[in-house]
Every structure is written in structure tokens, then in C-alpha cells.
C-alpha positions in Angstrom: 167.2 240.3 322.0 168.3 240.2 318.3 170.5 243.6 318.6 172.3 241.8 321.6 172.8 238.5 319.2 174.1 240.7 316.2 176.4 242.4 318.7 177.7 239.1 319.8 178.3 238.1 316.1 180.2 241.3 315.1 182.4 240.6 318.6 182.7 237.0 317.4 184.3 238.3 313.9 186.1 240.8 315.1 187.7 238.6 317.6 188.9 235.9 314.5 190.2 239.3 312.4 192.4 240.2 315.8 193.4 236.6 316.0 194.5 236.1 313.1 195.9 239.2 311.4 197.5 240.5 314.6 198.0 237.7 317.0 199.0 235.2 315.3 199.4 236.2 311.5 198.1 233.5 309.0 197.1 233.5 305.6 193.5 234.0 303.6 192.8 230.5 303.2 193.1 229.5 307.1 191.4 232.9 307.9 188.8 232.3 305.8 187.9 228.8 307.2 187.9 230.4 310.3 185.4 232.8 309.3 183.0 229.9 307.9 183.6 228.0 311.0 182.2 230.6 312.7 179.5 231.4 310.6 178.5 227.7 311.0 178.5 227.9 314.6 176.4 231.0 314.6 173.6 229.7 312.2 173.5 226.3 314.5 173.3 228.4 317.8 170.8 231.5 316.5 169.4 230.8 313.2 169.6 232.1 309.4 169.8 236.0 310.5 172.4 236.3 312.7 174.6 233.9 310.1 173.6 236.4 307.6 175.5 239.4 309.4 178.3 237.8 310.2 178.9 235.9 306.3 178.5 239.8 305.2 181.1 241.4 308.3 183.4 238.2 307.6 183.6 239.2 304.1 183.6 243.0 304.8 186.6 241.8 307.3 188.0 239.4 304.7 188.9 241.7 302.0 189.3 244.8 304.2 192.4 243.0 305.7 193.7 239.7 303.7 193.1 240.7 300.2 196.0 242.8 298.3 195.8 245.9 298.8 195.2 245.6 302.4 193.2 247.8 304.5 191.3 249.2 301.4 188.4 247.6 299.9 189.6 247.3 296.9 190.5 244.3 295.4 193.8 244.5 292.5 193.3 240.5 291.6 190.4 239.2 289.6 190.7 236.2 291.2 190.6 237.3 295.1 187.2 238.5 293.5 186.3 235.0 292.8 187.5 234.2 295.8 185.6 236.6 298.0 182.5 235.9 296.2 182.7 232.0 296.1 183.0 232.8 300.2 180.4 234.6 300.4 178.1 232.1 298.2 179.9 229.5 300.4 178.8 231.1 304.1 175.5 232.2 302.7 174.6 228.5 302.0 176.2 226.7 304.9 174.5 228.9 306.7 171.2 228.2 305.4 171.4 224.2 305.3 172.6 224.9 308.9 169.5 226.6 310.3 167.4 224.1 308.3 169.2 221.2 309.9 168.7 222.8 313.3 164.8 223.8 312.3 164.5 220.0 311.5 165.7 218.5 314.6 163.5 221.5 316.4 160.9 219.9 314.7 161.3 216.6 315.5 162.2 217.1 318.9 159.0 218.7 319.2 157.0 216.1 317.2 158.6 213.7 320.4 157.1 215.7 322.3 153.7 215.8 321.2 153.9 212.3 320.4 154.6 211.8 324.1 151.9 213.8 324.9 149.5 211.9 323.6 150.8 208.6 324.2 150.2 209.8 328.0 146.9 211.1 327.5 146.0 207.4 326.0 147.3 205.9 329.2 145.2 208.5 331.2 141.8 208.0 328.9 142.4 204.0 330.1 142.1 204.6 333.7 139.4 207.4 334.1 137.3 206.4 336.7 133.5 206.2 335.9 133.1 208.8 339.6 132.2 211.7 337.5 130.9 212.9 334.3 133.4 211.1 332.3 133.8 213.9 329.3 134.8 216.4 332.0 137.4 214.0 333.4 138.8 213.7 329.3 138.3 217.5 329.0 140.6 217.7 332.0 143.3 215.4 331.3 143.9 217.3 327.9 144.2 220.4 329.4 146.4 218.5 331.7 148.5 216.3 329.7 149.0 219.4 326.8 149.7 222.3 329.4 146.5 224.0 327.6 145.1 227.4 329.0 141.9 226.0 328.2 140.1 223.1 326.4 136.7 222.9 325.7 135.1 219.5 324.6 131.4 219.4 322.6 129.7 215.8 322.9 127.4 216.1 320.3 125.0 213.2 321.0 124.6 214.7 324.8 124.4 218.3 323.2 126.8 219.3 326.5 129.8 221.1 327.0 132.8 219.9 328.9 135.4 223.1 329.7 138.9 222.2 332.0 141.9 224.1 332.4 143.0 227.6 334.3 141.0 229.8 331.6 137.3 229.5 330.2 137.5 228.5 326.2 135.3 231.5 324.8 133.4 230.6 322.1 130.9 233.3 321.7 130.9 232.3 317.5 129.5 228.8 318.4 132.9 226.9 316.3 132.3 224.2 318.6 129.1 223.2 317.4 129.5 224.1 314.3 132.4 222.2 314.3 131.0 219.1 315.2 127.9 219.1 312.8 129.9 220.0 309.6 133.0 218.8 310.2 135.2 221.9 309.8 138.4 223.0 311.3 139.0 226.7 312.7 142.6 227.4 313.5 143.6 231.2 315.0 147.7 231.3 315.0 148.0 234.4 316.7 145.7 233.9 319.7 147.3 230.3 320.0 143.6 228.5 319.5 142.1 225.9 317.5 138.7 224.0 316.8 138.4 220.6 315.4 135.6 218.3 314.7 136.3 215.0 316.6 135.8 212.0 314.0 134.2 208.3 314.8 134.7 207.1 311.1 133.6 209.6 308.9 130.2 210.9 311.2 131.3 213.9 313.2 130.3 212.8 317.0 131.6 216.0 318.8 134.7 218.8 318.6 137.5 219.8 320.4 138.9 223.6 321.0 142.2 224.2 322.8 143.8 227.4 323.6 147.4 228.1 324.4 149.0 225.2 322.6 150.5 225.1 319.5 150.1 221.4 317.9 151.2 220.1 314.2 148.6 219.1 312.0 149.4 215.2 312.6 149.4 215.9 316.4 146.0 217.7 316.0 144.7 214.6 314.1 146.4 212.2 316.7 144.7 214.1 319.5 141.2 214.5 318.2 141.0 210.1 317.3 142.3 209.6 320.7 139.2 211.7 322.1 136.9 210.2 319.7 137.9 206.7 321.2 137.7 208.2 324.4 134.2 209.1 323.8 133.1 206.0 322.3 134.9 204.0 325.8 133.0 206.1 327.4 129.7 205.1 325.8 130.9 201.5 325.6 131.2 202.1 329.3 127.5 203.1 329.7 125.8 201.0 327.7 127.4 198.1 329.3 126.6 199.6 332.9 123.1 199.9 332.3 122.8 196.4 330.6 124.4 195.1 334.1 122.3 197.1 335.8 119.1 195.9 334.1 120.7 192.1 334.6 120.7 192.9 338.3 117.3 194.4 338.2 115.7 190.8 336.6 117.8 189.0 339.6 116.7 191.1 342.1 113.3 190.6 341.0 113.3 186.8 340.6 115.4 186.9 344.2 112.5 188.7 345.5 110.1 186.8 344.2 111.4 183.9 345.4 112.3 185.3 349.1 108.6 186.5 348.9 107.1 183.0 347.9 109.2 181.3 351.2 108.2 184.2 353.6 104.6 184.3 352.7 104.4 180.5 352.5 104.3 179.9 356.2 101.4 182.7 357.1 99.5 181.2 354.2 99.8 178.0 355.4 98.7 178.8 359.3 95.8 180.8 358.2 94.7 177.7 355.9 95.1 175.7 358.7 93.1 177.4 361.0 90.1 178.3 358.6 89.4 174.7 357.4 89.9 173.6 360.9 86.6 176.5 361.7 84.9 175.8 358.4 85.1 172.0 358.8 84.0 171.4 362.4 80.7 172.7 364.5 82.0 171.2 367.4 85.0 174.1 368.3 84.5 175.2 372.2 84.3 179.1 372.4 88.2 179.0 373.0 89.2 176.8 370.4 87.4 179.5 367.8 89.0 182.5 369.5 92.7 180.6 369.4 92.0 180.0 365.8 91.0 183.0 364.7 93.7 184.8 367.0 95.9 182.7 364.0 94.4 184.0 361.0 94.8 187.3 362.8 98.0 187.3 363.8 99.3 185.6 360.7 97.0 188.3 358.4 99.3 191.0 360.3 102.6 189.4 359.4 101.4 189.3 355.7 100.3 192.8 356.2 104.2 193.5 357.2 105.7 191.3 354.8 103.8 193.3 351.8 104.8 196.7 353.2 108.4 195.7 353.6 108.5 194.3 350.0 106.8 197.5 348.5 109.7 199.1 350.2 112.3 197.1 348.7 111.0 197.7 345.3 111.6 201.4 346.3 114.8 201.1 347.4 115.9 199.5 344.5 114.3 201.7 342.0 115.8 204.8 344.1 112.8 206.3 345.0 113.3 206.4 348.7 111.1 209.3 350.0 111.9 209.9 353.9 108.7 211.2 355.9 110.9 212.1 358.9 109.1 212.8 362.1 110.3 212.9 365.8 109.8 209.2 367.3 111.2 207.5 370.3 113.5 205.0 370.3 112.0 202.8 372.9 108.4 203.2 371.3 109.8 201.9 367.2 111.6 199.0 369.4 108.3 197.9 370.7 106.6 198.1 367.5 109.8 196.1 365.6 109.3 193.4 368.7 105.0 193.6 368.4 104.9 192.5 364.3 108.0 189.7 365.2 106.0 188.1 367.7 105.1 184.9 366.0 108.5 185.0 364.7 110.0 185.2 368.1 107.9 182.8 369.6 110.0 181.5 372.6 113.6 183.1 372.0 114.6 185.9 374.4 115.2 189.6 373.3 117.2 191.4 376.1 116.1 195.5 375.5 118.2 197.9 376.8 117.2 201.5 375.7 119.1 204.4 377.9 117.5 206.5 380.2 117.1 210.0 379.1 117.7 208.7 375.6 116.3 211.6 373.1 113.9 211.3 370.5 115.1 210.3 366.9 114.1 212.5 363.3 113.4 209.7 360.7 110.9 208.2 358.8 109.5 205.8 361.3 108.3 202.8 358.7 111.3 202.9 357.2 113.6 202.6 360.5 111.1 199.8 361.4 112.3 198.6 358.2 116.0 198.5 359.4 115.2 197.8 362.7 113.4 194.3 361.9 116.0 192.7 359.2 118.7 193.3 361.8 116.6 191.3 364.2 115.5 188.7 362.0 118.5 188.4 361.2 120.0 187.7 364.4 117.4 184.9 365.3 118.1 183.4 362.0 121.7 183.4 363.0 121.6 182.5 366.8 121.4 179.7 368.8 117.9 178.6 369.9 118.3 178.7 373.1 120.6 182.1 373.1 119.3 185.5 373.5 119.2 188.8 371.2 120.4 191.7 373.1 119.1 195.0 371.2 120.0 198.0 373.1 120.5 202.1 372.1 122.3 204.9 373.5 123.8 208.3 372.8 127.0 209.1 371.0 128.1 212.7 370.3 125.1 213.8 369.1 123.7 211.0 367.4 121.7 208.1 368.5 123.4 204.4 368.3 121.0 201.0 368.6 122.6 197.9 368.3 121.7 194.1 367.6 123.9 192.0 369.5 123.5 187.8 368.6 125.4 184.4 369.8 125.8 183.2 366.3 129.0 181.8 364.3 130.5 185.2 364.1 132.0 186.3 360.6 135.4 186.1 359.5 137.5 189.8 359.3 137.6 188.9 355.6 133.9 188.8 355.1 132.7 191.5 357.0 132.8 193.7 354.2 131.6 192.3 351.7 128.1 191.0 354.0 126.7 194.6 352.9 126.5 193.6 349.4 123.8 192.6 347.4 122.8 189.1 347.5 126.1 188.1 349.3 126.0 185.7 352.0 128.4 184.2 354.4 130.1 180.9 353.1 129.7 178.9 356.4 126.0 179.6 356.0 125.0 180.4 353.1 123.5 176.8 352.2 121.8 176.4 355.8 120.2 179.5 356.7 117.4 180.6 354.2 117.5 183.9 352.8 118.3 186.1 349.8 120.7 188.3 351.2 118.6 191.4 350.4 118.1 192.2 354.5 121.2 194.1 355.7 121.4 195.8 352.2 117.9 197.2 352.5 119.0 198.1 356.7 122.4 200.0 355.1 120.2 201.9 352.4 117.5 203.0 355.0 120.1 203.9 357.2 122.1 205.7 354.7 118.8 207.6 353.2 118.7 209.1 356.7 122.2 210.5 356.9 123.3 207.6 359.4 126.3 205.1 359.1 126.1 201.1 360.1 128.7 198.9 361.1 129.6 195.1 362.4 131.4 194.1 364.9 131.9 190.3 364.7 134.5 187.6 365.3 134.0 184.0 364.4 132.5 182.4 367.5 131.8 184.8 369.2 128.5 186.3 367.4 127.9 189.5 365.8 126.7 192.9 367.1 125.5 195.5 364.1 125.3 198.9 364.9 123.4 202.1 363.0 123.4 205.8 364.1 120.7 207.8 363.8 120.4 211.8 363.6 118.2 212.9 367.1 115.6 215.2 366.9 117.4 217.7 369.2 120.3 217.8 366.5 118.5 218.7 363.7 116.1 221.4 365.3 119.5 222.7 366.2 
């Protein structure tokens, strides 16, 4: 590539020399400002060499045919020695300030660049989502943002590596983590790589290694503080997400207590009921006894229920979800759903409609009891008195489907999905209807533990149905 430039400067000399000595005959002076012209042109467009070659042919050119005697290169006059040598001095440095002007704006246009670089890489640390591990997502935008063959960022507190780009950044040497516990800098010009420590103040908190990029020292600097605050965000970010998360673990526990103290209120107060009725009067007929102590039974069953369900909760919360799936009917977990609401029930009117043929569900049976009962408690709460609560289950592609149909208010569009949240409850009857807004949150986590999906169907007036599919036995022995 430089024999083909040199060519192309000898042509360009030669071509002036024809010009002028032939072409259109001038004097020295004019030829020789064409000659520097040139040479200014060449050191702009290639660089110090090639304007180098052609000062030396220009002057070679120069004397050969302007200066008495021509076509020798001799020179008779002193002065034309003068002459030819103040050229010369004069081509030699215009050249030089020329490729140092052009080496300058190369520079700077590249400084631009990397100042661009980063300036976009700040806008991308902003917005990284907290979906993944968050130093992986940096790692990658870097590699990204820079055009790197590979980057390779040490968190040092974490003690992990975080590698992006289309390469894997070797370091068999350990630079990165030496890097980041002495603070030291590694820079390899010929395979394009570098290691730096990555600075929060003056402690070393990690390092950074990129390969296939060549950065200035200020760009370097630049990149490695925009990490450091990237990695410091980060933190930011996760300290603050588990100090929300522990505020939402104290509310969920005084919620829970408090939804605990209303449910278990009305057992406890039946069962007090009917023992100081038994321990305060001898009189009681047979009957009387058995209906009271069908009470304390019945009622020491719901307690039973409400306990296990709260245990759950508290496992649910804490993540700890452990599915003991088994093959159970459909028909046979309704029944037992419908059998510990009894009291609850009382009078109101639960329409069952279980397919024929309908196969056999693999879940954890307790837990889809679980489910089963908030979404009908939560339809009688809802409801009418004097309307009905169809529940009904069929097969869909595979799956199993049961559904909760009630007659109450319906829910707006706008609501509907939001009513899955924690603690959220629906405007129109949130001040009316007790509750904590726990129940179709714990339903949607059961559910989701067990692979299924739940949905509402709703519009206001005309009552809500909730559906939840289930995987059948049949499908997963298959």
C-alpha cells in the first residue's frame, strides 16, 4: 500500500514538471509553489512519508530542469543553491506541520468518538433492567457500545466474573484480580488489550479488561468511573430492593395477623358459646348436647383449616413452596373444598359442574385445596345472598380448566389486572367487604408453583368468573 502511494506521488511530480516546463512554460518561482502546493496536499492526504518523497523528487525535479544549467544537476549560481535548499527546508517543514495538523484533528475526531461512546454507554447503564444479573448486562453494553471483541468485568465484592462480547477475554495470568486488589493497570498494544482497576474513590471495588479496542488514556479513565458508578447503581439498587422487600415482609405480617385475628374470631367465638352454654347448664336434652358439641366440632375443624392455610401463606411468601404432587380427582378436591366451607356456606347455593370423563389432575392436593377455597370464598364474599356460585371443570387441550363463576359487581377492565397484586383490592369494595387482599395472590402462586396459568373474566355488573388450569395426570406420565 505504501509502494502504490509513493508511485502516485512521483506521478503527481512528474505531472507539475510536464506542466510546467513543457505545457505551459513558466518560471522557477511559480514552479516551485507548485511543487510545495503539492507537497502540502500529499502530507494532508497520506502523511509525513509520502511528503517526504515527493519534497526530495520536487527538488531533484526542480534543479534538474529550472536551475541554469538545465537538465544537469549542477547548479552555476550560489544563490539558486540557496534557493533550492531554502525549498527543500521549506517542503520538509510544511510537510511536517501538515501531517501534525491532520494527526491532531485524527485525534480529536477520535477523542469524539470515544467521548460519544461513553456518553451512550451512560445512557444505557441508566436503563438496565434489574431482569438479570446486572454486571453481566454492564459487561455487555460495553462490549456493545465500544465494538469490543471481548470484555471481561471482575466485581470484586461478589468475587464473580462477568465476560460479553463475540470472543472469551483470556486471562490465564489472573490481571483481573490482581487488578482489582492492587490497583494496577496492564496494557498489551499489540494484541489490542487492556486491564484496569475500576475505582469507587480511592478503594479498588473491581477491574475491567477489554480486547480489540484501542482507547486513550482519558477514555480508559472515563470508561472505568462510568462502570464504577454503574456498579455502585447497581448495589444502590439492591440494597434498596431488599429494604422494600423486608418493608413488605413486616406488612405482610401485620396484614396477616390482622386477617388471622378477624377469621379466627368468629370460630372462637361459636365454640365459647357453645361450651359455657354445656358447662353452665345440667338441664341440656340429649340433642341440645349433641348440637352443641356438633359446634365446637365443626368450628375446631374450620380453625384446624384456617391454621393450615396460614402456615401455607407464610410459605409462599418466604418461597419455600414444596409441591407433593400426586394423581387426585377433580370432583373428589371439589368436595373436600365444599366439606371444610360448610359453615361458611351455610344457606348459599353452589352449582357443581365437573365433566364426565374428566381425567385425574398431578398436583399437590392441600395446596390446590388451597386455591380452590380463596376462589370460593371469595365469590361468596362478593355475591349476592341470595345468588348462586357456579364452580365447574373441564378439559382443554391437554390440561384441566375449573372455574368460579359469581353474581357480584363485576370488575372494571382497568382493574382486572392489577386484582392479582398483593394487598390490592377493588375500589368499589374495598371499604365494605373484609379482607386483606392476600386470597387470589396466594390462588395465582399455588397455581403458578404447579406449572398452571389463572385468569378473570369479569365485566362490571355482570359478576366475575376465575379460571386456573391445571397439568392432568395423563399429560405428565406422557
Amino acid at each position: 500500500m505504501l509502494a502504490v502511494r509513493i508511485a502516485i506521488v512521483v506521478g503527481i511530480i512528474a505531472a507539475i514538471t510536464t506542466i510546467c516546463f513543457r505545457i505551459v512554460p513558466v518560471n522557477a518561482t511559480t514552479t516551485g509553489f507548485a511543487y510545495l502546493v503539492a507537497i502540502l496536499f500529499i502530507a494532508a492526504r497520506w502523511g509525513l512519508t509520502e511528503a517526504l518523497v515527493g519534497s526530495f523528487v520536487a527538488v531533484g525535479c526542480f534543479n534538474y530542469f529550472f536551475l541554469p544549467p538545465i537538465r544537469t544537476f549542477t547548479v552555476a549560481d550560489p544563490q539558486n543553491w540557496v534557493a533550492l535548499i531554502a525549498f527543500l527546508a521549506t517542503s520538509i517543514t510544511a510537510s511536517h506541520f501538515s501531517t501534525q495538523a491532520k494527526k491532531r484533528t485524527l485525534e480529536a475526531t477520535d477523542r469524539q468518538r470515544e467521548m460519544e461512546k461513553l456518553y451512550a454507554l451512560s445512557r444505557s447503564i441508566l436503563l438496565i433492567e434489574p431482569t438479570h444479573p446486572e454486571p453481566k448486562q454492564l459487561a455487555m453494553q460495553i462490549a456493545q457500545s465500544f465494538a469490543a471483541d471481548a470484555v471481561a468485568l471482575y466485581d470484586r465484592d461478589a468475587d464473580k466474573f462477568f465476560r460479553a462480547g463475540p470472543q472469551d477475554f483470556h486471562d490465564s495470568d489472573g490481571r483481573l484480580r490482581q487488578a482489582a486488589l492492587e490497583g494496577t493497570l496492564f496494557r498489551d498494544a499489540a494484541a489490542h488489550s487492556v486491564v484496569t482497576s475500576v475505582r469507587l474513590g480511592a478503594r479498588p471495588i473491581g477491574s475491567l479488561g477489554i480486547h480489540g479496542v484501542e482507547l486513550s488514556d482519558s477514555a480508559l479513565q472515563g470508561l472505568s468511573n462510568l462502570v464504577a458508578i454503574g456498579l455502585e447503581r447497581l448495589r444502590v439498587q439492591e440494597a434498596a430492593s431488599k429494604a422494600e422487600a423486608a418493608r413488605q415482609s413486616d406488612e405482610l405480617k401485620s396484614t396477616l395477623l390482622d386477617a388471622l385475628a378477624h377469621e379466627f374470631k368468629t370460630p372462637l367465638t361459636s365454640i365459647k358459646a357453645a361450651s359455657t352454654a354445656l358447662l353452665s347448664s345440667n338441664a341440656l336434652r340429649p340433642e341440645q348436647q349433641r348440637e352443641l358439641l356438633s359446634i365446637v366440632d365443626e368450628e375446631t375443624d374450620r380453625l384446624s383449616v384456617l391454621v393450615t392455610e396460614a402456615i401455607q401463606m407464610a410459605r409462599i411468601e418466604a418461597g419455600r413452596v414444596i409441591l407433593r404432587r400426586e394423581s387426585h380427582s377433580v370432583q373428589e378436591l371439589v368436595e373436600s373444598v365444599l366439606n371444610k366451607l360448610r359453615t361458611v356456606v351455610e344457606d348459599r347455593k353452589i352449582q357443581v359442574n365437573i365433566a364426565a370423563g374428566l381425567p385425574p389432575v398431578w398436583v399437590d392436593g392441600e395446596l390446590i385445596e388451597v386455591a380452590l377455597r380463596q376462589l370460593i370464598d371469595n365469590a361468596l364474599k362478593y355475591s349476592p345472598a341470595g345468588s348462586p356460585v357456579a364452580l365447574a371443570a373441564e378439559s382443554k387441550e391437554g390440561r384441566v380448566v375449573v372455574s368460579v363463576a359469581d353474581h357480584g359487581p363485576g370488575i372494571p377492565e382497568a382493574e382486572q389486572s392489577r386484582i392479582f397484586e398483593k394487598f390490592y383490592r377493588a375500589e368499589a369494595s374495598r371499604h365494605q367487604i373484609p379482607g386483606a387482599g392476600l386470597g387470589l395472590v396466594i390462588a395465582r402462586e399455588i397455581i403458578h408453583a404447579h406449572g398452571g396459568e389463572i385468569w378473570v373474566d369479569s365485566k362490571p355488573g355482570e359478576g366475575s368468573i376465575f379460571e386456573f388450569s391445571l397439568p392432568s395426570s395423563t399429560k405428565e406420565k406422557a
